[in-house]
C-alpha positions in Angstrom: 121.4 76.6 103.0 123.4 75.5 106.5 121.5 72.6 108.5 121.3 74.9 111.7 118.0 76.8 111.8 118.5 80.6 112.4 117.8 81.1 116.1 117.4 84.9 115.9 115.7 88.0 114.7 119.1 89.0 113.1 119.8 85.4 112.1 116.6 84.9 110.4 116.9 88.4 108.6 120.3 87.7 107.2 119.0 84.6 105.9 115.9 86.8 104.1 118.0 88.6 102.4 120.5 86.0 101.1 117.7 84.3 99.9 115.4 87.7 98.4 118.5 88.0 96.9 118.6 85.2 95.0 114.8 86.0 93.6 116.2 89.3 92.4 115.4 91.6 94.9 117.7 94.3 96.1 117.1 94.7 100.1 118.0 97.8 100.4 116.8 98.8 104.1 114.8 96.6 106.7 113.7 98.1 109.7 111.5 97.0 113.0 108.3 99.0 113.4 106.1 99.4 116.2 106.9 97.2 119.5 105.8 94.8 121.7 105.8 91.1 121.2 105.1 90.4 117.7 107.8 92.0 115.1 107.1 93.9 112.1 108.9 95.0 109.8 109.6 97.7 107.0 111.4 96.4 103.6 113.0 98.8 100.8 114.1 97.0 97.8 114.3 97.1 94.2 113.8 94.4 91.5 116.4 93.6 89.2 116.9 96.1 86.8 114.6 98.4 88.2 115.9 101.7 90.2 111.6 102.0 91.5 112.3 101.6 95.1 109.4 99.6 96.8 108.0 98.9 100.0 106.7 96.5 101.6 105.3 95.5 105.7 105.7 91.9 106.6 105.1 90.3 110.2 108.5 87.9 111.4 106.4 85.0 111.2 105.2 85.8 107.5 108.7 85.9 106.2 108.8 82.7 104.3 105.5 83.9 102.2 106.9 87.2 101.1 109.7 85.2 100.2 107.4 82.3 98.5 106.1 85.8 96.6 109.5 87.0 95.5 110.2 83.2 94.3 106.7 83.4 91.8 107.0 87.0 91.0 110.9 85.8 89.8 109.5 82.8 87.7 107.2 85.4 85.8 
């Protein structure tokens, strides 16, 4: 991972993905739902190996424990 911090909602989900990716998943589709000032979000993916399609709601500021999630769920 770079030294800069991702300064953006783009940045930050760019580095989600890099890094579900390296747990396994498959992001297939991540879209903003809802509006106002606290950003949630709407995640298609697929394990590895797996064509089930699943789904998942995460907050911004909760990205790092979906992604502490993926990390256990790939040590299983």
């Amino acid at each position: 991972m770079n030294d800069m911090e991702p300064i953006s909602v783009n940045d930050e989900l760019q580095e989600f993905k890099k890094q579900a990716k390296a747990y396994g998943k498959q992001i297939l589709n991540i879209e903003k739902v809802g509006n106002g000032n606290m950003s949630a979000f709407r995640l298609f993916y697929k394990d590895a190996g797996s064509e089930t399609v699943k789904e998942q709601f995460f907050w911004r500021h909760d990205m790092q424990k979906l992604l502490e999630l993926f990390a256990k769920e790939a040590q299983q």
